[in-house]
Structures are given as structure tokens and as C-alpha cells.
C-alpha positions, 0 to 999 in steps of 0.5 A: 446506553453503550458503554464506553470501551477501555483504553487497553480494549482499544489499544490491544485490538489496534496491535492485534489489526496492526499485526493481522496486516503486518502478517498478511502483508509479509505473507504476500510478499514471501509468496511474490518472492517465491513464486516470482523471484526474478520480478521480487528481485526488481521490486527490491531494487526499486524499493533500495534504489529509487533511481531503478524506477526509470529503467522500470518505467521505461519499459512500460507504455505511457498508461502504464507510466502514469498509473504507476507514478500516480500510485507512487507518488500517492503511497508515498505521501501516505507513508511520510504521513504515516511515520508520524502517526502518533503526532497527528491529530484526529482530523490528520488521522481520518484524512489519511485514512481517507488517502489509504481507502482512495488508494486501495479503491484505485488499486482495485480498480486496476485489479478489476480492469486488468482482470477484465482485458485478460478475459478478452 
């Protein structure tokens, strides 16, 4: 029979994943800024002033607009939930779990089709 996992196991390796990521992610956004400063300054506008989303979006054609909106609106959603984690209960927290895979399966996606059109 398996043993059961301490508490502390599991409270340490959910801070050392929360951290891995946290790292990782500032680590993307550091090289974003450096290599790409002029576009990390936009994406900065947008994050402080959401009312810079229309003069983005208006330089996008349609398909554009409607995939990032959708990405949006979804990461939104996700991240209200997420500020309230520890309120949440198990089934909340599986759904939203389940919401962060579907995203990241649709930003895969675009990754893949966008890597597809510049090979042609």
C-alpha cells in the first residue's frame, strides 16, 4: 500500500513549482524586454492601461482580433479565479485547472500554425 504524502512534502513542492514558474516566467519576460524592447514597452502599456487594447487591436486584421480577444477574455477569467485560490474548493480548483490546459493547448496551437505559415 502507498503511503500517504506528508503535509509539508506537499506544501514544499507546491512553493518550489510555484516558484520554478514564477522564475521561469519573469525569465521570459526579462528576455522579451531585452531583445524586444519597443514591443515589451507596448505590452506594458497595455497591462497598465487596458484602454491601449483598441489602439493594438486596431492594427490587427480580423482573425487577429478575435484570437487575441478570445485569449484575453480566457486569461482573465482564469486569473480572477486564481486570486482567490485558496477559497476555492477542489472541484473549483480541478475546473480551473482544466481552464489553464485549455489555454495553453489554444496558445499552442497558434504557436504551431504560426510557426506552419512562416515556413511557407
Amino acid at each position: 500500500m502507498k503511503k500517504k504524502p506528508k503535509f509539508s512534502d506537499l506544501l514544499l513542492e507546491y512553493y518550489l513549482s510555484s516558484l520554478n514558474q514564477t522564475s521561469a516566467m519573469v525569465s521570459k519576460l526579462a528576455e522579451i524586454q531585452k531583445k524586444y524592447p519597443k514591443e515589451y514597452n507596448k505590452i506594458k502599456d497595455f497591462s497598465e492601461n487596458p484602454e491601449k487594447t483598441f489602439d493594438i487591436l486596431d492594427k490587427l486584421n480580423s482573425e487577429e482580433k478575435g484570437v487575441i480577444l478570445e485569449l484575453y477574455l480566457r486569461q482573465n477569467k482564469i486569473l480572477r479565479k486564481l486570486i482567490m485560490v485558496f477559497d476555492l474548493d477542489y472541484k473549483e480548483k480541478q475546473k480551473i485547472i482544466n481552464e489553464i490546459n485549455g489555454l495553453v493547448e489554444s496558445i499552442s496551437n497558434l504557436e504551431k500554425e504560426k510557426k506552419k505559415g512562416s515556413k511557407k
